[in-house]
C-alpha positions as CSV (number, residue, x, y, z in Angstrom):
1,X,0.1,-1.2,-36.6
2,X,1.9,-4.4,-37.3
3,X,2.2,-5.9,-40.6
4,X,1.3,-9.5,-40.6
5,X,2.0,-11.8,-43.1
6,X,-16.2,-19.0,-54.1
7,X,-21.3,-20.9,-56.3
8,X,-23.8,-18.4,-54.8
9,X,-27.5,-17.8,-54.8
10,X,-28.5,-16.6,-58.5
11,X,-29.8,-12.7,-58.2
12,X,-29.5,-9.9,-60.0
13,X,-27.0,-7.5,-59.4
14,X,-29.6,-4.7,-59.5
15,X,-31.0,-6.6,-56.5
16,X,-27.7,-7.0,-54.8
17,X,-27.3,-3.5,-55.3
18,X,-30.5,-1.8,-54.0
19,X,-30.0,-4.4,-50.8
20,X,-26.2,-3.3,-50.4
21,X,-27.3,0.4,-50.6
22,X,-30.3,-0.2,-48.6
23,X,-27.8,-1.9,-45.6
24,X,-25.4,1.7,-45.4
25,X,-28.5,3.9,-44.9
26,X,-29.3,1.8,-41.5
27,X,-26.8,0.2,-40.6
28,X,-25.5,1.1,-36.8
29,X,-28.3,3.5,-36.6
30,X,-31.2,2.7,-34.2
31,X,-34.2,1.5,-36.9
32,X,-33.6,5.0,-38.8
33,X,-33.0,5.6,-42.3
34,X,-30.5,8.0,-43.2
35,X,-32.9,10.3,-44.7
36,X,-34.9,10.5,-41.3
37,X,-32.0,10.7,-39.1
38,X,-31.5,13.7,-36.7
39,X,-28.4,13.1,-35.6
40,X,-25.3,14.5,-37.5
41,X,-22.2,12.7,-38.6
42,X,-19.4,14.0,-37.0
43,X,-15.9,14.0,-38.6
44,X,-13.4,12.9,-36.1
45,X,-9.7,12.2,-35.9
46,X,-8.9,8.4,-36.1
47,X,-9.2,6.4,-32.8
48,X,-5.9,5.0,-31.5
49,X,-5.8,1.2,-32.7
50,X,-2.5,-0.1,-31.1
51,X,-3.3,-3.6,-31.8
52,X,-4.6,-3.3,-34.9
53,X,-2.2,-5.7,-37.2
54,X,-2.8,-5.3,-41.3
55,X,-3.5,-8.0,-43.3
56,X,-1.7,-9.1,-45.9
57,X,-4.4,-8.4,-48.7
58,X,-2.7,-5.0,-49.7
59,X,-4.0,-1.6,-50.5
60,X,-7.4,-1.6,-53.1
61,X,-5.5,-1.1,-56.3
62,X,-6.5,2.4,-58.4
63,X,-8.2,3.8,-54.8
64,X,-7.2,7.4,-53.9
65,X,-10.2,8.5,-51.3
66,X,-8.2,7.8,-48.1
67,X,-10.0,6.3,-44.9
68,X,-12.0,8.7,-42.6
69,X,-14.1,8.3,-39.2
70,X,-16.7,10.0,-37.7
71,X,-19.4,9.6,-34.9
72,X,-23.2,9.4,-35.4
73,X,-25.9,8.2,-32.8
74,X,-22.8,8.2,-30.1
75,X,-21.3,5.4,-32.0
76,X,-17.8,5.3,-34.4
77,X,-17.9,4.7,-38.2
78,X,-15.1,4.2,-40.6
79,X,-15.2,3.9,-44.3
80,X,-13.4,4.5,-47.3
81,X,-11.0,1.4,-45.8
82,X,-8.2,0.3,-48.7
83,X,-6.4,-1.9,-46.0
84,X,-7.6,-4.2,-44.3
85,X,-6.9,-5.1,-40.5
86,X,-7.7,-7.7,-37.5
87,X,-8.2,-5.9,-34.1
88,X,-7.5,-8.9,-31.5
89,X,-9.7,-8.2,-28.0
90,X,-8.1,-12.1,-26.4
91,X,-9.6,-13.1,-22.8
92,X,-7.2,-13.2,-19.6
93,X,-5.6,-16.7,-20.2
94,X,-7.1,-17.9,-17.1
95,X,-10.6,-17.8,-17.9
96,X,-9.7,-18.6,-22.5
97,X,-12.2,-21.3,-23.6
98,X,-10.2,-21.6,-27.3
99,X,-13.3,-20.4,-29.2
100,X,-12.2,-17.6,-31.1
101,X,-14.5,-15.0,-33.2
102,X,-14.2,-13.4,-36.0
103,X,-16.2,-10.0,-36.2
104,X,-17.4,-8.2,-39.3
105,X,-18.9,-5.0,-38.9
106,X,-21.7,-3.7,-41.4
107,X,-22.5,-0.5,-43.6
108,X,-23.5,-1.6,-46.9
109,X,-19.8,-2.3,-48.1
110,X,-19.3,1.0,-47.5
111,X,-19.0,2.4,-44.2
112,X,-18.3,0.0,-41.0
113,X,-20.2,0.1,-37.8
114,X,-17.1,-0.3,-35.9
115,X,-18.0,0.2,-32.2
116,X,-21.9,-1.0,-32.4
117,X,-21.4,-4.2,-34.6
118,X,-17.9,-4.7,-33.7
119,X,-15.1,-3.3,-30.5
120,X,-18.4,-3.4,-28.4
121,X,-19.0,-7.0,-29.0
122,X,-15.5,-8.3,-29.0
123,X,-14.9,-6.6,-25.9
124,X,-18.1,-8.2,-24.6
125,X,-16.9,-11.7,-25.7
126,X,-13.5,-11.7,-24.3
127,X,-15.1,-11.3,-21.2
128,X,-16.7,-14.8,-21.4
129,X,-13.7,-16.2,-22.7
130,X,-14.3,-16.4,-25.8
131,X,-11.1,-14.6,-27.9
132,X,-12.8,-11.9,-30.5
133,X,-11.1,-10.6,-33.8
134,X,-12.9,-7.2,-35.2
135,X,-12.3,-7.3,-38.9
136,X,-12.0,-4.0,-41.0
137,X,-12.3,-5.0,-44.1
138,X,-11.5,-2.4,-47.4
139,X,-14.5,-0.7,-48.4
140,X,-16.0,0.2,-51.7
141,X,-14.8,4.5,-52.0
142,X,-16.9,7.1,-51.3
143,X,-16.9,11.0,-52.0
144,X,-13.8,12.4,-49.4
145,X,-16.1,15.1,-47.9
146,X,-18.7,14.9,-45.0
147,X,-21.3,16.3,-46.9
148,X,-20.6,14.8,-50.5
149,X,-20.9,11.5,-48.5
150,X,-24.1,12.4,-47.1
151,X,-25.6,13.8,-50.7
152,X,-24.5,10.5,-52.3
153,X,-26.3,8.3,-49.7
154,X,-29.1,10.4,-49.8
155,X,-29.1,10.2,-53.8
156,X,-28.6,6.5,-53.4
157,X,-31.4,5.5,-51.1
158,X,-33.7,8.0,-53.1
159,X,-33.2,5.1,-56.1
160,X,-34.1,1.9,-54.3
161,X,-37.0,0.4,-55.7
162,X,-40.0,0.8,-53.0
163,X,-40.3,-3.2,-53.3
164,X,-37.2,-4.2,-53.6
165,X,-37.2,-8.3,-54.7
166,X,-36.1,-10.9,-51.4
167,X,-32.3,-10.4,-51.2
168,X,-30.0,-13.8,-51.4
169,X,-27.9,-15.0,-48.2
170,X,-24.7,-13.5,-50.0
171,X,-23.6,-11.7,-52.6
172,X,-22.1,-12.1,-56.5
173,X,-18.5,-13.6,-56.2
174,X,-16.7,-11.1,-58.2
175,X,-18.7,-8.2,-56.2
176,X,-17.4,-9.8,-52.5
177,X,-14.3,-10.4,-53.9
178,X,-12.2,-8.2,-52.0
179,X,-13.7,-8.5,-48.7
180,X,-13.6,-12.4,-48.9
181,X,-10.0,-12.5,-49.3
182,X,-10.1,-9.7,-45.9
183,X,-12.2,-12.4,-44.0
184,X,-9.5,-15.5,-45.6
185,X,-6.8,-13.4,-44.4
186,X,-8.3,-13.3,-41.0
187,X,-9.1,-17.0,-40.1
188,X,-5.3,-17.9,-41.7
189,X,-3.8,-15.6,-39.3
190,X,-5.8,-16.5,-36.2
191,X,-4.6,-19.9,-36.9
192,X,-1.1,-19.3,-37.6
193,X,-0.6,-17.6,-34.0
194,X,-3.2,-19.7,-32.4
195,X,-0.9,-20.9,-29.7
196,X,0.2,-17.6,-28.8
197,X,-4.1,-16.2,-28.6
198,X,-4.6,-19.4,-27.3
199,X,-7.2,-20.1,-29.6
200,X,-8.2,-24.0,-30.8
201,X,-7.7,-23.6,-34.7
202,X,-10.8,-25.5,-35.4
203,X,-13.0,-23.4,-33.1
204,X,-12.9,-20.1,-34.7
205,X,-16.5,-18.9,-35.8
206,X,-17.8,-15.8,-37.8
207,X,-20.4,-13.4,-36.9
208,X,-21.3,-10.5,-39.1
209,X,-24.4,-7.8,-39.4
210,X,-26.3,-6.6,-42.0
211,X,-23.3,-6.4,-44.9
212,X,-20.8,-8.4,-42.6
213,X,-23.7,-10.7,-42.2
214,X,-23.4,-11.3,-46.4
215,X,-19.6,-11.7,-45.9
216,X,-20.0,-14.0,-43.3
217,X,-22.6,-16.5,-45.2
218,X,-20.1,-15.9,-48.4
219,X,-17.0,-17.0,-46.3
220,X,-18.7,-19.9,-44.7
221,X,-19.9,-21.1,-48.5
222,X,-17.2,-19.9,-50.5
223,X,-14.1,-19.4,-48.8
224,X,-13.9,-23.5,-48.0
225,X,-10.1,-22.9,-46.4
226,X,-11.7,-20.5,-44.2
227,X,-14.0,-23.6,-42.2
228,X,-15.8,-21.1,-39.8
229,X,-16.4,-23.7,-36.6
230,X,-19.6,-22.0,-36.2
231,X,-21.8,-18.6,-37.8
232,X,-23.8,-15.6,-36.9
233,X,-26.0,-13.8,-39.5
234,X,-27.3,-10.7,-37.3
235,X,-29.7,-9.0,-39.5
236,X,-28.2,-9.5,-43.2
237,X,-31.0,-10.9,-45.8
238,X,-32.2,-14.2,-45.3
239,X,-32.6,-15.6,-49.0
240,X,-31.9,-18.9,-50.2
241,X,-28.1,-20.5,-50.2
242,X,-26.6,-23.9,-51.8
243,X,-25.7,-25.3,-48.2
244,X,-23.2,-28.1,-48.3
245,X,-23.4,-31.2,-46.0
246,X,-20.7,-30.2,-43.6
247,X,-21.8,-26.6,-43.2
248,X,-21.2,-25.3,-39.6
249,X,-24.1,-24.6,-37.1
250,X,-26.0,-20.9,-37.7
251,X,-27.6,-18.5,-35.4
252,X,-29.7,-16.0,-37.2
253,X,-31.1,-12.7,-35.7
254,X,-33.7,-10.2,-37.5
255,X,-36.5,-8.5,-36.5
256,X,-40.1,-8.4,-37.9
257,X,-39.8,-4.6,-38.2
258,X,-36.3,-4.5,-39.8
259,X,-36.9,-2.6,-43.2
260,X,-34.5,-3.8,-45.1
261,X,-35.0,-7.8,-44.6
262,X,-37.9,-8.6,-42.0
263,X,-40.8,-8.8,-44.5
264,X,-38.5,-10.6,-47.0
265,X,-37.9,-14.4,-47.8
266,X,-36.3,-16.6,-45.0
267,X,-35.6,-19.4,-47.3
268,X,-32.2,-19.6,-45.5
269,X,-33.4,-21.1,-42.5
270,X,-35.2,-23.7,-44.9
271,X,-32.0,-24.3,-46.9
272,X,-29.8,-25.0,-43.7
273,X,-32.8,-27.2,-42.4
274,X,-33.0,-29.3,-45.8
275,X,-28.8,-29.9,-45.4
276,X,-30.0,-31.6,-42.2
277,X,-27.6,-28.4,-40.5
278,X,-27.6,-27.1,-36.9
279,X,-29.4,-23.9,-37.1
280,X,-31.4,-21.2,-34.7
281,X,-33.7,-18.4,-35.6
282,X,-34.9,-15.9,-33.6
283,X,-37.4,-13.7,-34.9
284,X,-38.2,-10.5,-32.8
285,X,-40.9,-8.4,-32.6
286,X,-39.5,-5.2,-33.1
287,X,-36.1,-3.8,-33.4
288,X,-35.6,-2.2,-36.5
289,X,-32.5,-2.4,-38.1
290,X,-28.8,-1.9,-36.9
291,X,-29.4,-2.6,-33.1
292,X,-25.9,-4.6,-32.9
293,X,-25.5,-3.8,-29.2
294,X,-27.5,-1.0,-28.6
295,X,-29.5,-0.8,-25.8
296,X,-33.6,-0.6,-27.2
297,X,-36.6,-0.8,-25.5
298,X,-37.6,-4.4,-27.6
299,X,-36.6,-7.8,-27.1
300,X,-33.7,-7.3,-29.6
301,X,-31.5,-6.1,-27.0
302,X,-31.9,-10.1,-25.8
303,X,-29.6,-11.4,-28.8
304,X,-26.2,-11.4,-27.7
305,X,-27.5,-13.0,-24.6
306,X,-29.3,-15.7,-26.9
307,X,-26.0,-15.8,-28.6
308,X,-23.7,-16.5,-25.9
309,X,-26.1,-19.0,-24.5
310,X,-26.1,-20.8,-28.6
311,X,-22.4,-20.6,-28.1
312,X,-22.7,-22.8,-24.6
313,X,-24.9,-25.4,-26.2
314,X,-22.2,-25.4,-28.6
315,X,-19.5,-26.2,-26.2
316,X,-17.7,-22.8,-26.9
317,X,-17.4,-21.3,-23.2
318,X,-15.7,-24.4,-22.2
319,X,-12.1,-25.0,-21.9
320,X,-11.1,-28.5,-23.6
321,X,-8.5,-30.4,-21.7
């Protein structure tokens, strides 16, 4: 690896917390609670990440569980992340709109969904030109052991209110802290080697699911020198937010069936609407939660297409002269 050089939505933090626990039990899985799942995790060695370049954030102070991966549903997982890194996937040069992406995996803050909510997309993206930036961003610590971790989740899901209150766009400030500074990192790096990506600095967007969807709305809100161009919220709760007049156009995914959000407030559509904002909501069916790019049998699997076409009407799949 290469070294490289916030007012929200009142709620409590009891809230915050049943949703954040809530998001790790689902999130990358195909509609499944942990609790029901079949499928095993599977410890594995850590993929090779040759372009991985670490952020300048530094280690999580006083945090001695180090980071782990392992395989579930045919998909890769990390967590217990202390550093932080940007995985560049950049487009051949010849076909490079400038848009650039910044993608941030989810897993309840602590575990990521790194191939389904993140490599798979970026790779995806770079296809269409569009230059993608998978953010692994440091984790809240959990037990080192395979089945420790899987006791604790269990525990933790087990003490989630059955009707658990709506759940705001983003999270407290001080609880985000850490992985807002990740995502800060992010965008001022993408901008400082811009030229070389060939990425426009002032059309670099954010995209996040489930928990990455919470750090997305937080950066776009909070972080103001982060100025996302544009935002995705794919799945994450849909509460309320203070939406300022200049805040960038929103695509919003969830489905009707998704247990964690789809029968809860969508007040954020409302608040982006009463800020006179660009915004698009698509509301499916069915879908569960954690689809990312999975392939399902429900109109879900539609989204990134949905996207991409957002992201045309947007002017992001074309070169500027």
């Amino acid at each position: 690896m290469r070294q490289s050089s916030t007012s929200f939505s009142p709620i409590s933090r009891r809230s915050i917390a049943a949703g954040i626990l809530a998001v790790v039990l689902t999130a990358g899985l195909p509609g499944l609670a942990l609790a029901q799942a079949k499928d095993a995790m599977t410890p594995i060695a850590a993929p090779p990440q040759p372009d991985a370049i670490v952020l300048d954030t530094g280690p999580l102070p006083g945090k001695t569980v180090k980071e782990t991966w392992y395989n579930q549903y045919g998909s890769t997982f990390t967590r217990n992340v202390t550093i932080a890194t940007l995985t560049p996937f950049l487009p051949d040069p010849a076909r490079a709109t400038g848009a650039a992406v910044v993608i941030a995996p989810g897993g309840g803050f602590r575990t990521l969904s790194m191939q389904n909510e993140g490599w798979d997309l970026a790779r995806a993206l770079s296809g269409r030109g569009v230059a993608a930036f998978v953010l692994k961003y440091r984790l809240r610590q959990t037990p080192a052991d395979m089945p420790g971790f899987e006791r604790a989740m269990k525990e933790m899901f087990s003490s989630i209110p059955k009707s658990a209150p709506k759940i705001a766009a983003t999270g407290p400030a001080a609880d985000l802290a850490p992985q807002i500074e990740d995502a800060r990192a992010a965008f001022a790096l993408i901008r400082k080697r811009a030229a070389g990506w060939n990425v426009d600095p002032d059309r670099i967007g954010m995209i996040g699911f489930s928990a990455g969807a919470m750090l997305t709305m937080a950066t776009a809100l909070q972080a103001h020198d982060a100025k996302p161009a544009f935002i995705g919220n794919i799945y994450g709760p849909l509460g309320p937010a203070t939406v300022s007049a200049d805040a960038p156009p929103l695509f919003v995914v969830i489905a009707a069936d998704d247990p964690l959000f789809g029968d809860k407030s969508f007040e954020l559509i409302d608040s982006w609407r009463a800020a006179k904002r660009p915004v698009e909501f698509h509301l499916y069916e069915r879908g569960g939660h954690g689809f990312g790019m999975y392939k399902k049998a429900t109109t879900s699997t539609g989204w990134y297409d949905a996207f991409v076409a957002w992201l045309d009407m947007h002017g992001m799949l074309r070169r500027r002269n």
